[in-house]
C-alpha positions as CSV (number, residue, x, y, z in Angstrom):
1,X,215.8,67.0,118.5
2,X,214.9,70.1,117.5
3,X,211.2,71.2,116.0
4,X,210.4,71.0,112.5
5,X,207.5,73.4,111.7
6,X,206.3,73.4,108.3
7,X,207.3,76.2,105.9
8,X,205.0,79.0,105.5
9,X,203.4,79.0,102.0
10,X,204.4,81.6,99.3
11,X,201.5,84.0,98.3
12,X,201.8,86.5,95.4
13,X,201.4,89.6,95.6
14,X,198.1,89.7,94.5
15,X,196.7,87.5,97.3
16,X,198.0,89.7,100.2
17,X,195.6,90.2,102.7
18,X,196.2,94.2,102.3
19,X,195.2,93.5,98.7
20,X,191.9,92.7,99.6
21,X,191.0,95.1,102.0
22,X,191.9,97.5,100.1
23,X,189.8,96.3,97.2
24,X,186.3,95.3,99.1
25,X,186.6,98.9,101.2
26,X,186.7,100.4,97.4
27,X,183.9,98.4,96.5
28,X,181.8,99.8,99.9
29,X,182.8,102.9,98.8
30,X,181.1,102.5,95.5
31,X,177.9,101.1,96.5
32,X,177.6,104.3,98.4
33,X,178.4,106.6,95.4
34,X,175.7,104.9,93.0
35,X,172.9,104.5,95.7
36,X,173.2,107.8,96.8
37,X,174.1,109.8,93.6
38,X,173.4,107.1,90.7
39,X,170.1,106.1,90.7
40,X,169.8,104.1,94.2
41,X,171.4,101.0,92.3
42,X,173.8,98.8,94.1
43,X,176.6,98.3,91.3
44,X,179.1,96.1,93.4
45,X,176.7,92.9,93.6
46,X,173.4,91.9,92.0
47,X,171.0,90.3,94.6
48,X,169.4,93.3,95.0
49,X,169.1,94.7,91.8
50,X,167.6,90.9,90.7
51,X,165.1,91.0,93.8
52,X,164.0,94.5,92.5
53,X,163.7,93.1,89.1
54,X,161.7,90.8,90.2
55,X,159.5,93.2,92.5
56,X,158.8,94.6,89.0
57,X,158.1,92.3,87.2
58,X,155.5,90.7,90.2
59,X,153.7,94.5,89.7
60,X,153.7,94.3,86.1
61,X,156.1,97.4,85.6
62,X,157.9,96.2,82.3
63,X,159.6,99.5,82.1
64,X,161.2,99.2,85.3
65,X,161.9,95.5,85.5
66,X,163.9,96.8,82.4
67,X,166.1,98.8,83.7
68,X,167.6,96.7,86.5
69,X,168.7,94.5,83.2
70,X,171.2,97.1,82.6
71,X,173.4,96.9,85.4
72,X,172.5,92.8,85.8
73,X,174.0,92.6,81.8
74,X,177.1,95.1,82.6
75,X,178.2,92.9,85.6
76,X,177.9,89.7,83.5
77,X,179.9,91.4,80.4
78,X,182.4,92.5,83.2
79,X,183.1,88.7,84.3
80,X,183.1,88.0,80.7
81,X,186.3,90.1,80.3
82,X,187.7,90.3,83.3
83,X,191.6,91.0,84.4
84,X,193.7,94.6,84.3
85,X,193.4,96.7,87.5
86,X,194.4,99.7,84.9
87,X,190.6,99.5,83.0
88,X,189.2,100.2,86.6
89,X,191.3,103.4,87.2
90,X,190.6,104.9,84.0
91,X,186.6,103.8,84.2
92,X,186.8,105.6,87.5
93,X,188.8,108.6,86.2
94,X,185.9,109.3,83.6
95,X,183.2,108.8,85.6
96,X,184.4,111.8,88.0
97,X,183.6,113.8,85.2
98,X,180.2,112.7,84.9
99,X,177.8,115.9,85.5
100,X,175.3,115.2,88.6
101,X,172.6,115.4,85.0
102,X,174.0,112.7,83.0
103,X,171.9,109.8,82.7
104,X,172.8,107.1,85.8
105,X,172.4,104.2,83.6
106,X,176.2,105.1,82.4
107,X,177.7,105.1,85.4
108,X,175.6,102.1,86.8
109,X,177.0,100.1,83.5
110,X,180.8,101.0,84.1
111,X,180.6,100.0,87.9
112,X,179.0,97.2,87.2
113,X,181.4,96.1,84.6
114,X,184.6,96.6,86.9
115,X,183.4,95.4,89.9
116,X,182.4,92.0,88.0
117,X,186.2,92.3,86.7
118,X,187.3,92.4,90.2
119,X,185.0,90.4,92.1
120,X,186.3,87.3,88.9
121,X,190.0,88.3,89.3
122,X,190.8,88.9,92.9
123,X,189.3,85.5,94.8
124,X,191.6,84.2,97.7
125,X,193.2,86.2,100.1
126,X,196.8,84.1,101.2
127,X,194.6,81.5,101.2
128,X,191.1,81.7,102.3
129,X,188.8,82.3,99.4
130,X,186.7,85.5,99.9
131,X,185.2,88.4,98.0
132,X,186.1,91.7,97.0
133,X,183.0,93.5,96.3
134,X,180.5,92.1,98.5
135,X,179.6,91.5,102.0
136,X,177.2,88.8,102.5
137,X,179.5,85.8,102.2
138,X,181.6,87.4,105.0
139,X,178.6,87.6,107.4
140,X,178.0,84.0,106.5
141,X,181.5,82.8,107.4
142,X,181.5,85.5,110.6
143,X,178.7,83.4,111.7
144,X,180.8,80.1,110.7
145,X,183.2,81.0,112.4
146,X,181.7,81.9,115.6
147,X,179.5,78.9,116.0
148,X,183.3,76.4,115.6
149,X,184.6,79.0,118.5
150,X,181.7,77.7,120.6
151,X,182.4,74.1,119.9
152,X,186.1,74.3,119.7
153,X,186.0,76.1,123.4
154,X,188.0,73.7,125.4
155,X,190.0,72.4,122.1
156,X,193.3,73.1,121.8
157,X,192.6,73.8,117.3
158,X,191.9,77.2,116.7
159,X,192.7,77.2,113.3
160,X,188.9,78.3,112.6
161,X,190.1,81.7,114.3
162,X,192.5,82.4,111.1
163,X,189.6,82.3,108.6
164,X,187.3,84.2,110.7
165,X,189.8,87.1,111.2
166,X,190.0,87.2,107.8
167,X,186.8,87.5,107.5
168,X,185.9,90.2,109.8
169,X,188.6,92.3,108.5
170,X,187.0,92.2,104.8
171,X,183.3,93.1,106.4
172,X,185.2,96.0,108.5
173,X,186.7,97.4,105.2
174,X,183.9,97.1,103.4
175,X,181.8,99.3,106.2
176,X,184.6,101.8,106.3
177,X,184.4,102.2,102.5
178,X,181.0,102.7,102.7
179,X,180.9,105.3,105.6
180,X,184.1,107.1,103.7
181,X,182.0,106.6,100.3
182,X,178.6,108.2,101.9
183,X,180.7,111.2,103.6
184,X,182.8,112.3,100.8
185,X,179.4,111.9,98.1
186,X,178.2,114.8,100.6
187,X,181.4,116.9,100.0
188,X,181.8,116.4,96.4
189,X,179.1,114.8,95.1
190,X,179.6,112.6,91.3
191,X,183.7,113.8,91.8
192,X,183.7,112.1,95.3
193,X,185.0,108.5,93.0
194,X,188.2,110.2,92.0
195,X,189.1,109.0,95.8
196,X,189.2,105.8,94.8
197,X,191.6,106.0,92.2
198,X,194.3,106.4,95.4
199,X,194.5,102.7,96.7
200,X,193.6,101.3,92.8
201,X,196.4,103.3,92.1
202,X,198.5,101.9,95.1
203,X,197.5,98.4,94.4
204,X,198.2,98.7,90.6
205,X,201.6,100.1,91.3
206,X,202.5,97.3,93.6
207,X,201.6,94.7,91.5
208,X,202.9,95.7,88.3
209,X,206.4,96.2,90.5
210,X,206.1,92.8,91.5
211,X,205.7,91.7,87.8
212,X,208.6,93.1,86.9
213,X,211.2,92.8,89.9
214,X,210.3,89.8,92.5
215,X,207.7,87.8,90.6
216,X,209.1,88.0,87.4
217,X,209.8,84.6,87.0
218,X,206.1,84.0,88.2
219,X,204.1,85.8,85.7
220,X,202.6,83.1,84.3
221,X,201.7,81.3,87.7
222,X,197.9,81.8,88.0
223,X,196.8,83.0,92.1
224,X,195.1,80.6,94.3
225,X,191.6,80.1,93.5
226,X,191.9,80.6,89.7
């Protein structure tokens, strides 16, 4: 009798792993363009901008414990509203044209505000839930992941192994967008963001194909995790 294996599950387009490594090696690329250029702020995630606020506010520096609220408020408004790919690309299309004299606040605000959006939109990757914008979750599940490969050494179940590829692709991306980020800030300084506007574009394009030729029917199904 012949073999029944299960069907492979359907994923949109918007869950596919490319999706997502596209997306999290933006997001490295952007925590090198506002560390470096805007104000040494990380804009993709806020533990460190909340430990820093809190440095402050330990040393009694009101002023400066202030000013980590500004990208800690954009992020929240960002999660708030949260959805089209298109609001990144234009947010990143103006913020090329940022002078290297404008204040950093503004761009610190906008990246905080679109990462947010993506970081609440974009959540599992065909499956396995993971994050776009930030890295320490996939260290977290690297290390997972290793320690079931040292008990699961003389099991025949390696299905752990499918999650933690997944997961060390996402931390790779995000490395490469950092070290493409920090070279091309060198080159072209506050206009170096414009380079991200290529896979956003990419990404956009594909999906709003999708919506209107193979998914069509699907518009209204929410992705996995939502």
């Amino acid at each position: 009798m012949k073999e029944q294996h299960p069907a492979e599950p359907h994923y949109l387009t918007c869950e596919r792993n490319w999706v997502y490594f596209t997306l999290i090696a933006v997001a490295g690329f952007w925590g090198a363009y506002t560390y470096l250029l805007r104000g040494n702020v990380f804009c993709n995630a806020q533990t460190g901008n909340v430990v820093l606020m809190g440095l402050a506010l330990g040393s009694a520096e009101w002023a400066k414990a202030g000013y980590y609220l500004v990208p800690i408020s954009a992020y929240i408004l960002g999660a708030f509203v949260s959805e089209l790919m298109l609001i990144e690309m234009i947010a990143v299309l103006g913020l090329g044209f940022l002078p290297e004299t404008a204040p950093v606040q503004i761009c610190q605000v906008v990246i905080n505000f679109v990462a947010s959006m993506q970081y609440n939109t974009f959540r599992q990757a065909e499956g396995v839930p993971v994050a776009t914008t930030f890295a320490t979750n996939h260290i977290r599940q690297i290390g997972v992941g290793l320690a079931k490969e040292l008990r699961h050494r003389h099991s025949a179940d390696k299905s752990h192994r499918r999650k933690l590829a997944r997961h060390c692709g996402m931390l790779f991306f995000f490395i490469l967008g950092a070290v493409t980020g920090t070279v091309f800030c060198h080159l072209l300084v506050g206009r170096a963001i414009w380079l991200t506007m290529i896979p956003l574009g990419i990404i956009f394009l594909t999906l709003l194909h999708a919506d209107r030729t193979t998914e069509k029917e699907l518009v209204e199904q929410k992705p996995a995790g939502h």
